[in-house]
C-alpha positions in Angstrom: -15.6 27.8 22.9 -11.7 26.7 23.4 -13.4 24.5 25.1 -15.1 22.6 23.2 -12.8 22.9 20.4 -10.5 20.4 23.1 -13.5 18.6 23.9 -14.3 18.0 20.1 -11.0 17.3 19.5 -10.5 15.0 22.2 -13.3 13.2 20.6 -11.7 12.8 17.4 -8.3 12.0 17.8 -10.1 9.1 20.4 -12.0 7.9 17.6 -9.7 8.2 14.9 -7.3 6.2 17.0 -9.7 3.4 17.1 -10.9 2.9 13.9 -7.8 3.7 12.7 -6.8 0.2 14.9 -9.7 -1.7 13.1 -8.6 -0.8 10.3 -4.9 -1.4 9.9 -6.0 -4.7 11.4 -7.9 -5.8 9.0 -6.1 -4.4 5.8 -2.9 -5.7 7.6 -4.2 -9.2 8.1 -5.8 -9.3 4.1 -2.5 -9.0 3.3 -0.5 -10.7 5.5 -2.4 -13.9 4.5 -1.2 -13.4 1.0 2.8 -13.1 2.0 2.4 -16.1 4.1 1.2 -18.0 0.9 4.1 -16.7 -0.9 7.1 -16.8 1.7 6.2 -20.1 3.8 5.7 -21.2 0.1 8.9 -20.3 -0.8 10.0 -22.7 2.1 11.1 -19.2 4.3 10.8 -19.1 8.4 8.0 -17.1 10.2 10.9 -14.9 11.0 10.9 -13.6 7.8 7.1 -13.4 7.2 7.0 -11.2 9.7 9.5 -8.4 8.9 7.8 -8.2 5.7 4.9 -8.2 7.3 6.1 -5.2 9.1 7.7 -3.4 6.0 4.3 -3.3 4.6 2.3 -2.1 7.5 3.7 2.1 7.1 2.2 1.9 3.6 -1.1 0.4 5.2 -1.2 2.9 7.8 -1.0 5.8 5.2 -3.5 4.6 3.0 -6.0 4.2 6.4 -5.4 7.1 7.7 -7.3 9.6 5.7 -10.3 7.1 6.0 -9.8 6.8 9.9 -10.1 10.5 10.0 -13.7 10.8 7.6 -15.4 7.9 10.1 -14.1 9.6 13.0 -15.2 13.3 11.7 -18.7 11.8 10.8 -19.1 10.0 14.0 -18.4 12.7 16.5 -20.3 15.2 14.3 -23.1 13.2 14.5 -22.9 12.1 18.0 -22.6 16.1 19.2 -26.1 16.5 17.0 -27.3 13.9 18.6 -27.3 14.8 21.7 -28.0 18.1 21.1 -24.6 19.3 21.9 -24.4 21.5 18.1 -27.7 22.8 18.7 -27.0 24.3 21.7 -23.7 26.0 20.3 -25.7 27.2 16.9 -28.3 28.5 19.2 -25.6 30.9 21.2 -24.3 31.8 18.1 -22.0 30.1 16.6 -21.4 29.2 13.5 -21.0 26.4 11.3 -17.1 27.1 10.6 -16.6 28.3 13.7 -17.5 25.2 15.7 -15.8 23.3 12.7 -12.1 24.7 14.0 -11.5 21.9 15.8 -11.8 19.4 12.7 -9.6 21.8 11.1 -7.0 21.2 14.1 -8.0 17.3 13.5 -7.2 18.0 9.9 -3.9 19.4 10.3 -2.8 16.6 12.7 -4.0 14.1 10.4 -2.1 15.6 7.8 1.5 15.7 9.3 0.8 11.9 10.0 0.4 11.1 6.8 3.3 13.6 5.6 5.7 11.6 7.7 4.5 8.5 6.4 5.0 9.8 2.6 7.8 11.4 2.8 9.9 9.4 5.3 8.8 6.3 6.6 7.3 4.4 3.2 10.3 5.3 1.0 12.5 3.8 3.7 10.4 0.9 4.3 9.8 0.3 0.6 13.3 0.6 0.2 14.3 -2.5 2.9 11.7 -4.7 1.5 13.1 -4.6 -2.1 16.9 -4.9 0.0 15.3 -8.0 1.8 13.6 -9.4 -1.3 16.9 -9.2 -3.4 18.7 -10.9 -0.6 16.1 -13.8 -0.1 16.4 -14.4 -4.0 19.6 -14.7 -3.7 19.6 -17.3 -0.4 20.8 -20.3 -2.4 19.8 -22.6 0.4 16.5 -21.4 1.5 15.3 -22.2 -2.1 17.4 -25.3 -2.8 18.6 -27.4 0.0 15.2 -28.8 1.5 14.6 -32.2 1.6 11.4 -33.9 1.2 9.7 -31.0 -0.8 9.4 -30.2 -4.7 10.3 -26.7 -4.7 10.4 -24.2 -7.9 12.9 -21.9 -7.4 12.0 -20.4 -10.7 9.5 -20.7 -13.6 9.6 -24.1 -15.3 12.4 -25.8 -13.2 11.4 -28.1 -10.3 13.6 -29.5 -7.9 12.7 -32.6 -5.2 15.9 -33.6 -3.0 15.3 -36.7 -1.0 17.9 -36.5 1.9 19.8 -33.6 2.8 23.3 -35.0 5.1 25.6 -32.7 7.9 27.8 -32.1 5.1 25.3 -30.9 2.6 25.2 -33.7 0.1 21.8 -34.0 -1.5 21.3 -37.2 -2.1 18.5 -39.0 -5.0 18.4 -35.5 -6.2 15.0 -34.6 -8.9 15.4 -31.4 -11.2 13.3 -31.2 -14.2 14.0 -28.1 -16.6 10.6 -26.8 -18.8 11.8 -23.1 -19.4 12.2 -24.6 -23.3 8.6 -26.6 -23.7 10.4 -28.1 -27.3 12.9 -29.8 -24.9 11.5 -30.8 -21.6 15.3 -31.9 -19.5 14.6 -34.3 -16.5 18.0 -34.6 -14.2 18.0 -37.8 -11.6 21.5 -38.3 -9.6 22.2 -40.2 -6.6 23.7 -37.7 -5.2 24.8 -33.9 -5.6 26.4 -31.0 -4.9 26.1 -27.1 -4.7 29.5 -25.6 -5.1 30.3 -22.0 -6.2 31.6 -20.8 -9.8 33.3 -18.3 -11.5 30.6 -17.5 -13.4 28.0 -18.3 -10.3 26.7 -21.2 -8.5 26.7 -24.5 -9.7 25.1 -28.1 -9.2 27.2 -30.8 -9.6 25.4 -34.0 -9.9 27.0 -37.9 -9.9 25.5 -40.9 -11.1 22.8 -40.1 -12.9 20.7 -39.5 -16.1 19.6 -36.3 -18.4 16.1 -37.8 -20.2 15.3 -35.1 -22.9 11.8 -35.5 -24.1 10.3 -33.5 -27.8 6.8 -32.9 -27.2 7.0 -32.9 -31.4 8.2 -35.5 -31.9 7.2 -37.6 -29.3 10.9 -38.9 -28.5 12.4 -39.2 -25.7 17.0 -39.4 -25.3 18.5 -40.8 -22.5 22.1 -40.1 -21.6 23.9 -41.5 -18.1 26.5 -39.6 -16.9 29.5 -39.8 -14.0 29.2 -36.3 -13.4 27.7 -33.3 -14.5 27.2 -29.5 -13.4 23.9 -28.0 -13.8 24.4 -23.9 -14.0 21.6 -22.7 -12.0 23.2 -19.0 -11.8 20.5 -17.7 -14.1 17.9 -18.8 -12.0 19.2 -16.2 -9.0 17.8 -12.6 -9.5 21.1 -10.3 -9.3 19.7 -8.0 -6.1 22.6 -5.6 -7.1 21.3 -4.4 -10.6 17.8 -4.6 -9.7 15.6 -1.5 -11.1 14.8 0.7 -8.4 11.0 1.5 -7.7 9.7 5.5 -7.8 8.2 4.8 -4.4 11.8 4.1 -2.9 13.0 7.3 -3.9 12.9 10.5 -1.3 10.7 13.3 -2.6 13.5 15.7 -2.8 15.0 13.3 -5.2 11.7 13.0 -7.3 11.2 16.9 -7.6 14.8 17.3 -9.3 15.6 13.9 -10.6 19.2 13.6 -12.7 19.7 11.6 -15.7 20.9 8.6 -13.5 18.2 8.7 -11.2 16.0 8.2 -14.1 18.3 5.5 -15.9 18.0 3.5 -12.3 14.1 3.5 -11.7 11.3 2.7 -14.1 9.5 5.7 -15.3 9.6 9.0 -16.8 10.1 12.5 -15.6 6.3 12.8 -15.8 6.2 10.1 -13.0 8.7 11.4 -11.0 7.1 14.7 -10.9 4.0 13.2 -10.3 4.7 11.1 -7.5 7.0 14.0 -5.5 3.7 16.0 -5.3 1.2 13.4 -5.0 2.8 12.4 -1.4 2.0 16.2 -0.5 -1.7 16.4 -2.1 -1.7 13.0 0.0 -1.4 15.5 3.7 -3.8 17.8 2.3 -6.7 15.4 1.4 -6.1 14.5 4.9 -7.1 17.9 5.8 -10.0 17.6 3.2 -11.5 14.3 3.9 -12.4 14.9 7.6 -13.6 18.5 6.9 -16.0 16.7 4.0 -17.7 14.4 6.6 -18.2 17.4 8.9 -19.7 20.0 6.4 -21.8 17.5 4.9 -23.7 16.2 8.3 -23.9 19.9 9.3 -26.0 20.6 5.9 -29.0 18.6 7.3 -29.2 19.8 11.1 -30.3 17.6 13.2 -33.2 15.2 12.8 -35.0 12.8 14.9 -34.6 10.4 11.9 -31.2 10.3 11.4 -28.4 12.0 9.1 -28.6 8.7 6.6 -28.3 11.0 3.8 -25.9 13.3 4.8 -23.4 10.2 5.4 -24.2 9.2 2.0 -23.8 12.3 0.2 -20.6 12.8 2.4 -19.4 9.2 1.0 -20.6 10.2 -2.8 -18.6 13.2 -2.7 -15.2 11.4 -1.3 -15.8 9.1 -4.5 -16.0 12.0 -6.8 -12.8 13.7 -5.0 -11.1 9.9 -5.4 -12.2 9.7 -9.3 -10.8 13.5 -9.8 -7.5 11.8 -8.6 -7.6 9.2 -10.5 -8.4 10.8 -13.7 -5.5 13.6 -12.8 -3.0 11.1 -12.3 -3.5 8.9 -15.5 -3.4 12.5 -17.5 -0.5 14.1 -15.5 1.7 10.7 -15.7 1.2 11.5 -19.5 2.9 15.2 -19.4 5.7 16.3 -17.1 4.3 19.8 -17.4 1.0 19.0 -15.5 2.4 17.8 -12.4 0.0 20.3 -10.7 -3.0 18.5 -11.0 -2.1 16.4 -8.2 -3.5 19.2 -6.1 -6.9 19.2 -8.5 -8.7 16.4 -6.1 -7.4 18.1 -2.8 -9.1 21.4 -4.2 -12.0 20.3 -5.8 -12.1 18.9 -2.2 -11.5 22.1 -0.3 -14.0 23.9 -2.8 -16.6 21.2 -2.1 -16.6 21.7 2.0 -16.7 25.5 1.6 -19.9 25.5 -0.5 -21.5 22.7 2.6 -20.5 25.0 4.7 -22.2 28.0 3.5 -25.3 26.1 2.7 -25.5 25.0 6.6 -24.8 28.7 7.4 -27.7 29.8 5.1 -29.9 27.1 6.3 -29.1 27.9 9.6 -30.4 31.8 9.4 -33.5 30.4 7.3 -34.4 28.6 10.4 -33.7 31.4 12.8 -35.3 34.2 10.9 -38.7 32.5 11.3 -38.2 32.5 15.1 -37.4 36.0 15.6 -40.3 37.2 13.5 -42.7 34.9 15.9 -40.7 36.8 19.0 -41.1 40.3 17.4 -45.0 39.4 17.3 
C-alpha cells in the first residue's frame, strides 16, 4: 500500500503540475492583455509591462492552485477506477480512506503552497506593485514628454506636444484643461518647458494663448501671453502618502494591528482580522478541495458509463463551500468578533468529505455482503 500511496501521489502532483500550467496561462494572459491596454496606453515600455505582469502572477498562482489540485484529484481518481486499479485495492481490503491517504499527503502539499503564497510571496508582491505604480505616477516624462501623441495624464486634461528637441523643449505645445466643465481652458504655445518648483513641477509655456470657453454662456475669452507656468503638480499622485492596501500587509501585522497600522490602510479591525485568517482557511481549503473531488467519485464506484455525476455533484458542492465563504466574509467584515468564520467554508468542507466517505464505505460493504452470502451458499 506505501506503494501505491507514491504511485497515487506521483500521479497527482504530475497532474496538478500540468493543469496548474494551463491554468496560470490562461488566467495570466486574460490579464496581462488588460495591463498592456493600460501601460502601453499610458505611453510605458514593454519593460515595464512585464514586471507588472510578473507582480501579478503569485496572486494568480494562489488563486489556481486549489483548483489545479480538484481537476487533478478528480482525474487520477477516475483514471485508477477506470482501469480498475481501486477495484482491485477495495477488493483486498481496503478502504475508502485508506486508499484516500495519498490525497491527504497531496492535500497537505497543496496547502503549504498556497500558505507561502498568502503569507509571503503576495504581500510582498502586492507591496512592489503599489511601490512601482507610485513611482510610474510620478515619472513626469513618461506621461508628458512624448511627441506626436495626445496623452491624458489625468482626468479632463489632454496634452499633444508636436516636437520634442535634445534639450527637452516642447515645441507647438496642446494642453486643454476640462476638470471644471463651467470653464473649459485650452493652452497653445510655440514652445515650452518643464522645470521643477517649490511647490512641484511646473510648465512654462511662451508665446501662446489661454482660450476659456462657458458652456453657459456660450462665450468664449481669449488672452495671449509671453509666458506663463501651468502648475501641473496636482496632477502627480504623491506615491509617499498613498493609503496602504490590507493585502500588502504581513499576517502577523493583520492579527495585532496598532492604531497606526489602521490609520495607514483602508479598513477596519473587522477586516484586518478577517483577512489574517482568511490567508490560513485559504491552505486548508487546499486540503479540502482535492479531498472533495476524491470522496465524491468514490461515492459512485465504478461504472462502465462513466462518473458524470459524481464530477458534478463534486463541482456543486465546491460552489456551496465557495458561497459559505462568501456569505462568512461579507458577515465577518461586519464584526471584528467573528473573525472565526473564515474557517466555516474550510469545515463545512471537511464535514462534507467525511460524510462521502462514509457513504462509499457503506456502499462498499452493501455490495460485498451480497457476495459472501452467494459464497456461503
Amino acid at each position: 500500500m506505501a506503494r501505491f500511496d507514491r504511485y497515487m501521489l506521483s500521479q497527482l502532483l504530475l497532474l496538478f503540475g500540468f493543469f496548474s500550467l494551463v491554468l496560470v496561462s490562461v488566467y495570466w494572459i486574460n490579464r496581462a492583455i488588460s495591463l498592456f491596454d493600460q501601460l502601453i496606453g499610458d505611453g510605458q515600455s514593454a519593460l515595464v509591462f512585464l514586471e507588472f505582469t510578473m507582480l501579478a502572477l503569485p496572486y494568480v498562482i494562489m488563486i489556481v492552485l486549489p483548483i489545479s489540485a480538484f481537476v487533478a484529484a478528480v482525474y487520477v481518481t477516475n483514471r485508477l477506477s477506470s482501469d480498475s486499479e481501486m477495484v482491485v485495492l477495495q477488493t483486498a481490503g481496503a478502504s475508502t480512506m485508506r486508499i484516500g491517504r495519498a490525497v491527504i499527503y497531496f492535500g497537505l502539499i497543496v496547502a503549504v503552497l498556497v500558505g507561502i503564497l498568502a503569507h509571503i510571496l503576495v504581500p510582498s508582491a502586492r507591496t512592489e506593485l503599489a511601490g512601482r505604480s507610485a513611482e510610474i505616477s510620478r515619472d513626469i516624462t513618461a506621461r508628458f514628454l512624448k511627441e506626436g501623441q495626445f496623452l491624458h495624464p489625468a482626468s479632463g486634461i489632454t496634452v499633444y506636444i508636436r516636437r520634442i528637441t535634445e534639450q527637452g523643449e516642447m515645441k507647438e505645445l496642446f494642453l486643454e484643461d476640462e476638470r471644471d466643465p463651467a470653464a473649459v481652458v485650452t493652452y497653445t504655445a510655440e514652445k515650452a518647458l518643464l522645470v521643477r518648483g517649490d511647490t512641484g513641477p511646473r510648465l512654462v509655456m511662451f508665446d501662446g494663448l489661454a482660450q476659456t470657453f462657458r458652456p453657459e454662456t456660450g462665450k468664449l475669452s481669449t488672452i495671449g501671453f509671453a509666458d506663463f507656468a501651468y502648475d501641473i503638480g496636482a496632477l502627480i499622485q504623491d506615491g509617499d502618502t498613498r493609503t496602504r492596501d490590507l493585502r500588502e500587509l504581513r499576517t502577523a501585522v493583520l492579527l495585532n494591528p496598532t492604531p497606526d497600522d489602521i490609520a495607514s490602510a483602508h479598513g477596519e479591525l473587522a477586516d484586518f482580522l478577517y483577512e489574517a485568517h482568511d490567508r490560513i482557511a485559504r491552505s486548508l481549503l487546499s486540503v479540502v478541495v482535492p479531498l472533495m473531488g476524491f470522496a465524491a467519485l468514490m461515492v459512485g464506484g465504478f461504472s462502465r458509463f462513466g462518473v458524470w455525476r459524481q464530477v458534478v455533484i463534486a463541482v456543486v458542492l465546491i460552489i456551496l463551500v465557495q458561497l459559505i465563504a462568501n456569505s462568512a466574509e461579507e458577515v465577518a467584515r461586519k464584526d471584528e468578533t467573528l473573525w472565526w468564520l473564515a474557517y466555516l467554508a474550510p469545515l463545512m468542507g471537511f464535514v462534507m468529505s467525511g460524510i462521502l466517505i462514509t457513504l462509499s464505505s457503506m456502499s462498499k460493504f452493501r455490495r460485498a455482503a451480497p457476495a459472501n452470502t452467494g459464497a456461503a451458499a
